[in-house]
Structures are given as structure tokens and as C-alpha cells.
RODO-2510 file (C-alpha; in nm, 4 decimals, decimal comma):
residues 256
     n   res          X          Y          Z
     1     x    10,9019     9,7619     6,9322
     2     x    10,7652     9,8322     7,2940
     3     x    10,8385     9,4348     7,4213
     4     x    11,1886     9,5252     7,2686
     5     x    11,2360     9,8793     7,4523
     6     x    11,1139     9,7076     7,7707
     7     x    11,3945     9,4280     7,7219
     8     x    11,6414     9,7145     7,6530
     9     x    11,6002     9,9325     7,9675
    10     x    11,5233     9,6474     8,2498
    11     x    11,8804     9,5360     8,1283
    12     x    12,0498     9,8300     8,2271
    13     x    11,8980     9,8447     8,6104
    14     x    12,1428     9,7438     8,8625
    15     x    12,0473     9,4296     9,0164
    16     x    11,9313     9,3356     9,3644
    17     x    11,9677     8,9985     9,4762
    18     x    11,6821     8,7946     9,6481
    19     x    11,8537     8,7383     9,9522
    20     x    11,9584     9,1548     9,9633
    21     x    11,5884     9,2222     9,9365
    22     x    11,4583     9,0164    10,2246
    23     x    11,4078     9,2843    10,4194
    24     x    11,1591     9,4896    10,2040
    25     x    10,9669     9,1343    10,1631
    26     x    10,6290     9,3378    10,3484
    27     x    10,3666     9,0661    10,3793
    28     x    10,2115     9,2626    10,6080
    29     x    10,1665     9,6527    10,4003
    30     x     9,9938     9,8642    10,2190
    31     x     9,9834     9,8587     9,8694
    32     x     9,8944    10,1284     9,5779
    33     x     9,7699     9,9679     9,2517
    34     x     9,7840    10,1672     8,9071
    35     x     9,7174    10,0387     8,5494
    36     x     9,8427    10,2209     8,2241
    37     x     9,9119    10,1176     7,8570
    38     x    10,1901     9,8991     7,7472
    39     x    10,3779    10,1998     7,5476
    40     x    10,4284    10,4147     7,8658
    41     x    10,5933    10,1980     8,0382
    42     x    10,9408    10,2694     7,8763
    43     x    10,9550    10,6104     7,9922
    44     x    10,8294    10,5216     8,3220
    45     x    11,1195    10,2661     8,3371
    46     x    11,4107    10,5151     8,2282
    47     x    11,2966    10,8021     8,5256
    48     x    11,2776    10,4908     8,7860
    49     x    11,6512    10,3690     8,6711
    50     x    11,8480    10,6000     8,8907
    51     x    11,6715    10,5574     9,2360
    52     x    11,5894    10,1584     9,1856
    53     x    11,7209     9,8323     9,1205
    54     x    11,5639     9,5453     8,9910
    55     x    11,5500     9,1606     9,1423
    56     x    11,7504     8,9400     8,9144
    57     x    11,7671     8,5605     8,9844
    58     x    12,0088     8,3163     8,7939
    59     x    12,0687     8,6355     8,5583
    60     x    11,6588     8,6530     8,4784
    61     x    11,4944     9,0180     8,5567
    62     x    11,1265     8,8993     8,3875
    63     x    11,0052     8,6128     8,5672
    64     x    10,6929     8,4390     8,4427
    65     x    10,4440     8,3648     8,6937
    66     x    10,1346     8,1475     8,7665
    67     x     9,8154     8,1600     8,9812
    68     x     9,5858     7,8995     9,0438
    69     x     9,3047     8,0951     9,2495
    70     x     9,0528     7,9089     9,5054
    71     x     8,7039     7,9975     9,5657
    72     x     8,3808     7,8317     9,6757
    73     x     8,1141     7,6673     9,4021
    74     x     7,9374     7,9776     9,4617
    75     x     8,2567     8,2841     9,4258
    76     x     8,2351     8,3416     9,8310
    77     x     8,5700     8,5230     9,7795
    78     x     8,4979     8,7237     9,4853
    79     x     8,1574     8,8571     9,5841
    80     x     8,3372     8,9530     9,9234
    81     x     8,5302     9,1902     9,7311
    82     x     8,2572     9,2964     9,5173
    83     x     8,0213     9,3829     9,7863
    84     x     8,3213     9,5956     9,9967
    85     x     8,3304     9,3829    10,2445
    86     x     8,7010     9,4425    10,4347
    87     x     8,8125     9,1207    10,6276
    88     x     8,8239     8,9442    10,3522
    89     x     9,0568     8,6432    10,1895
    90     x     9,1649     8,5225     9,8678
    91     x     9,3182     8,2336     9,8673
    92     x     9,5665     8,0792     9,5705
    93     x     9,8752     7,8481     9,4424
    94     x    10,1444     8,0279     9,2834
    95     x    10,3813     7,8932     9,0276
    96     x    10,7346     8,0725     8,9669
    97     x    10,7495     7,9499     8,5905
    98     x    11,1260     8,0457     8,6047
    99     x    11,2150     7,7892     8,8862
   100     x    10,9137     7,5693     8,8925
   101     x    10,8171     7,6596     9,2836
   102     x    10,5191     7,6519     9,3807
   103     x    10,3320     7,8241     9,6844
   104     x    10,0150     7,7977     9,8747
   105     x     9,8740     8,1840     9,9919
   106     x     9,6447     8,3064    10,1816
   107     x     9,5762     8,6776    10,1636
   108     x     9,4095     8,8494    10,4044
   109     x     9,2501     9,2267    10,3935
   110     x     9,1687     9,3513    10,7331
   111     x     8,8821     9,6135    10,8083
   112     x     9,1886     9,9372    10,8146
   113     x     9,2666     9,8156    10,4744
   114     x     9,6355     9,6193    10,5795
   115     x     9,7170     9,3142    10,3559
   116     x     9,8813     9,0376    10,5379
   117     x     9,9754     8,7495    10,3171
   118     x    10,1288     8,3939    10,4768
   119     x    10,2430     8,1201    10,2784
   120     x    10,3984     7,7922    10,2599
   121     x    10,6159     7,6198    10,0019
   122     x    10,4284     7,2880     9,8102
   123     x    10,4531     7,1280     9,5393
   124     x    10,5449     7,0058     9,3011
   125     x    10,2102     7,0742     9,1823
   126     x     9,8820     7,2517     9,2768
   127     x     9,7473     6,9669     9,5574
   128     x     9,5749     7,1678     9,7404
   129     x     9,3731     6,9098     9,9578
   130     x     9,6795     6,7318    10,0831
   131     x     9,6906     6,7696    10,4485
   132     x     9,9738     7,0320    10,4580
   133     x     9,7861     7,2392    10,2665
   134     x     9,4470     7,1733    10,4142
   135     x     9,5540     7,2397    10,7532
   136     x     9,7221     7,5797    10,6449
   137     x     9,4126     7,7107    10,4939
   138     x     9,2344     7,6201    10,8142
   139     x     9,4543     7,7762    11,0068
   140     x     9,4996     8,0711    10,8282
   141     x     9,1673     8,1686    10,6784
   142     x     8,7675     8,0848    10,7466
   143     x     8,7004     7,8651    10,5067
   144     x     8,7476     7,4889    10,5004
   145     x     8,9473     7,3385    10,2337
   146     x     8,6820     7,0736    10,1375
   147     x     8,4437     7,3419    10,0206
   148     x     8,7011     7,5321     9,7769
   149     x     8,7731     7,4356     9,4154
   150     x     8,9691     7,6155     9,1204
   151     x     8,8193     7,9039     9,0054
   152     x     9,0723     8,0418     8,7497
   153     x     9,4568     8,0972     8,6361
   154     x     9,5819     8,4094     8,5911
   155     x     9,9150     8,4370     8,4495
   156     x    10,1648     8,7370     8,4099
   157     x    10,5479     8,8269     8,3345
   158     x    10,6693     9,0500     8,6644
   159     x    10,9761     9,2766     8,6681
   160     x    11,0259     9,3595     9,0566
   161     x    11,1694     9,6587     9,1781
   162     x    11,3411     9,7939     9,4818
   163     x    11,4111    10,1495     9,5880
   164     x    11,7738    10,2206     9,6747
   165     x    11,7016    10,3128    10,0518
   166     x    11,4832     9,9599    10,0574
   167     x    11,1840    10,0876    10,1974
   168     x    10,9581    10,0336     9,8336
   169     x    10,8727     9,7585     9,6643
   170     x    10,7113     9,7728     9,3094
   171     x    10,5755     9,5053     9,1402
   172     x    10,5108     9,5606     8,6935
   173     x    10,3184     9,2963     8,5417
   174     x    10,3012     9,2878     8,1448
   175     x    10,0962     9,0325     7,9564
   176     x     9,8368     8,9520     8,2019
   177     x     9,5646     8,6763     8,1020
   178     x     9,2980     8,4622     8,2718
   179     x     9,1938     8,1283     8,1946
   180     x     8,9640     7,8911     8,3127
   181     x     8,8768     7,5284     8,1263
   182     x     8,8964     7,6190     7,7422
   183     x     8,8362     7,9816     7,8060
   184     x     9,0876     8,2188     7,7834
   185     x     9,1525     8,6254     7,8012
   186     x     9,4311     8,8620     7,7540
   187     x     9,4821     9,1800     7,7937
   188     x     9,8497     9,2568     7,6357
   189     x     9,8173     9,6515     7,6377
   190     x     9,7693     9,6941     7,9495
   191     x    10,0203     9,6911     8,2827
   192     x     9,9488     9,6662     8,6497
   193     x    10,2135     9,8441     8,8577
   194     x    10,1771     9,7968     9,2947
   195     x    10,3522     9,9591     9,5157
   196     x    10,4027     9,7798     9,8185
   197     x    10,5211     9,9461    10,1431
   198     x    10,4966     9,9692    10,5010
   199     x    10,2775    10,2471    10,5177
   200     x    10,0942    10,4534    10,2888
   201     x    10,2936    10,7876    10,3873
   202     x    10,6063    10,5547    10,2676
   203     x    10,4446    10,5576     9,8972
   204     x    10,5930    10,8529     9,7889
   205     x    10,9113    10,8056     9,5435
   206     x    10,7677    10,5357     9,2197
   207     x    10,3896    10,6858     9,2886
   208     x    10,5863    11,0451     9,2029
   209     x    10,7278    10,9288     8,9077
   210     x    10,3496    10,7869     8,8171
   211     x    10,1901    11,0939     8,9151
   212     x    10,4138    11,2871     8,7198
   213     x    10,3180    11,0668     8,4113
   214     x     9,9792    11,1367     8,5187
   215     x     9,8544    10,7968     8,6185
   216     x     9,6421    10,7653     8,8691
   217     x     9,5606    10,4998     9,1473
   218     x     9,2950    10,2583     9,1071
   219     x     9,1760     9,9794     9,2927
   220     x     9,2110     9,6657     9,0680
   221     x     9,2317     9,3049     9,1585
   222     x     9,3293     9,0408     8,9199
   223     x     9,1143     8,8069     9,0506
   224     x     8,8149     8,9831     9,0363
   225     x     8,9093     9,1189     8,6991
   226     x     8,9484     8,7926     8,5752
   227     x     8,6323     8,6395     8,7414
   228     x     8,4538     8,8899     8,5270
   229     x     8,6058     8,7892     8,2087
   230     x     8,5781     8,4330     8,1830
   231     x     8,2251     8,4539     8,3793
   232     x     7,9952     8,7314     8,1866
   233     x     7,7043     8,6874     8,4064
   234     x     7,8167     8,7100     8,7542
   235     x     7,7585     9,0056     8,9235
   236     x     7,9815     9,3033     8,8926
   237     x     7,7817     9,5921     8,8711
   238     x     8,0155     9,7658     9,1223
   239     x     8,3238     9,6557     8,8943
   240     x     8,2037     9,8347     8,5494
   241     x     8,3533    10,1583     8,5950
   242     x     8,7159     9,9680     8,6117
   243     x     8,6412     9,7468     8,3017
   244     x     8,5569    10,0341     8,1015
   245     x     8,8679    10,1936     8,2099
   246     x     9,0367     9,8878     8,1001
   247     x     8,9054     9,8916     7,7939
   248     x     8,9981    10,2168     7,6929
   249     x     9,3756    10,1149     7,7857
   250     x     9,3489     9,7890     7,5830
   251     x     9,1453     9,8012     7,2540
   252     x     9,1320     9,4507     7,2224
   253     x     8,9571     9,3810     7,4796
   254     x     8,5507     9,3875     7,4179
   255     x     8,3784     9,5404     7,6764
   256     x     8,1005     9,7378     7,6992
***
């Protein structure tokens, strides 16, 4: 019944085209993250409707993505994050299930908190040690290609919208799961909402409408999150707070 209302209400957005929405594209921002159960979203959606729009391409609004995330033998990346340290990378190939494009990312955190990510276009395909993409991840981060191997999928169905004045972008992912050889997690009760915007004083209008629905930022990565579910013993003593919070937004999952 929720999946259903969802499909109802993003139908009734007016659209924004890709090309119209170039300018709020902000791979260099800062970004709000907040999580909350599947069945408020709905309401969330109808008080957004009036003062945003919502990406369609080739008439799809939910657009199935991807990730294929890099890391050392030894989760370099991940225990960066863990341990607080800013300046820090992460580093993955994302698939656009809807089109089949793929891109090579680099994401970089800087010590005043500003997210810059660069990426090129690949593919077909997730060859990350072809020279294209070896030379980008030199040039773009401080590790060196030969020393970085998968480390997990995480995959996710986005609805993206815009604010009518273009100066927000939000991001709602539904049906997020990790996976990783034959192991695989998902966590279908939960949502991730970002908004993404040039500054934090620009984060005003959607993280409103969320405060009014009382839901509250939290720092949350996807990576990490799924580094901790599909490898139970690696450290994450920092992280436990946020998995418990998880779990009391989605029953299934078994935590704690």
C-alpha cells in the first residue's frame, strides 16, 4: 500500500528536465542527511509537491541505481570515516540501471566539511584498472589504483527533487541494500533523504518540511553502513548508535 502511495504522488510532481537542472548539479556543497520509515514518506511527499519538481528522464521519475564501491584489502576508506578523520575519499562506479551508464567517482570530504565529487563517464562496465580510470583516481585522490579492489554494491531506487527557485537539491532513496559475494542485506523500511546545497544556511525549505515531521539530521553513509552489514567484525564501535537507530526504523533488520 505504501510502494503504491509513493507511485501515486511522485506522478503528480511537475517535472524538471535534466538539462533544466544543470545548474543545481552542486558537486562541490554541503549536504544534510536524514533517515525515516518507509510509511512517512507519503506525507512528506504531498507537503513538498507545491514548492518542488521532480527529475523525470524518458518519462521515468524512480531511477534504479548501482554502486560498486572501492577500498583497500584493509577498508583504508572506511576506517577514515570511522575514526573522523575529515580529508577523506571514497571512491566508486556508479550504474544508472535506467540507461545503463556508468561512472567512475571520486568523493572528496575536506577538513570544513565541503564535499567535492569529480567524475568521468566509463563503461560499459565496472573496469576500473583501465588506464582512463587509473589515471583519474591518481589524479584525483591519494591512493593508487593498483592497491584498491571491490569492497561492496549498494543498490537503491532514487526519486530526485528540485526546489522551484533551483537552489535545493534532494535526493530520496527507497529500497536500499548491500551486497558483497553471496552476501546480501536490505533494509526496505527505511529511506535516506540528502539535501544537497550550496551552503548550509541554503538548507532551509525540504529540511522545514522534515523538521516539521519531526525528523531529525543524522550523519549516515551508505558505505559505511553497508561495510558494517556484510562485515560483522570490523570495527564500528563509533557507528552503533546509528545502527541501533536503524534498527528501530526497520524491524527486519537484526541488530543489536
Amino acid at each position: 500500500m505504501t510502494a503504491e502511495r509513493i507511485g501515486q504522488l511522485i506522478r503528480t510532481f511537475k517535472p524538471i528536465s535534466l538539462t533544466e537542472m544543470d545548474s543545481v548539479k552542486l558537486m562541490t556543497r554541503s549536504d544534510q542527511k536524514y533517515t525515516c520509515r518507509i510509511d512517512q514518506l507519503p506525507a512528506i511527499l504531498e507537503a513538498a509537491r507545491p514548492d518542488f519538481r521532480i527529475l523525470e528522464i524518458n518519462g521515468v521519475r524512480l531511477r534504479g541505481y548501482e554502486s560498486l564501491y572501492l577500498d583497500t584489502a584493509d577498508h583504508r576508506m572506511y576506517l577514515a570515516h570511522h575514526n573522523g578523520h575529515l580529508n577523506r575519499y571514497k571512491i566508486r562506479i556508479r550504474e544508472y540501471q535506467n540507461s545503463h551508464e556508468f561512472f567512475l567517482e571520486v568523493k572528496f570530504k575536506d577538513n570544513h566539511r565541503k564535499t567535492t565529487k569529480k567524475r568521468i563517464s566509463i563503461g560499459p562496465g565496472r573496469n576500473y584498472r583501465q588506464k582512463t580510470c587509473s589515471d583519474f583516481i591518481q589524479a584525483n585522490s591519494t591512493f593508487s589504483p593498483e592497491t584498491l579492489e571491490p569492497a561492496l554494491f549498494s543498490a537503491f531506487d532514487r526519486i530526485t527533487l528540485v526546489n522551484n527557485v533551483l537552489q535545493e537539491r534532494i535526493t530520496i532513496d527507497i529500497n536500499p541494500s548491500w551486497h558483497h559475494g553471496d552476501q546480501r542485506v536490505a533494509l526496505p523500511g527505511i529511506v535516506i533523504i540528502e539535501v544537497k546545497a550550496v551552503r548550509k544556511s541554503s538548507i532551509q525549505g525540504f529540511g522545514h518540511l522534515l523538521r516539521e515531521a519531526r525528523i531529525h539530521p543524522v550523519r549516515l553513509s551508505k558505505y559505511c553502513t553497508g561495510t558494517i552489514l556484510l562485515y560483522p567484525n570490523i570495527k564500528h564501535n563509533r557507528f552503533k548508535v546509528k545502527m541501533l537507530q536503524l534498527a528501530k526504523l526497520d524491524k527486519t533488520l537484526a541488530y543489536g
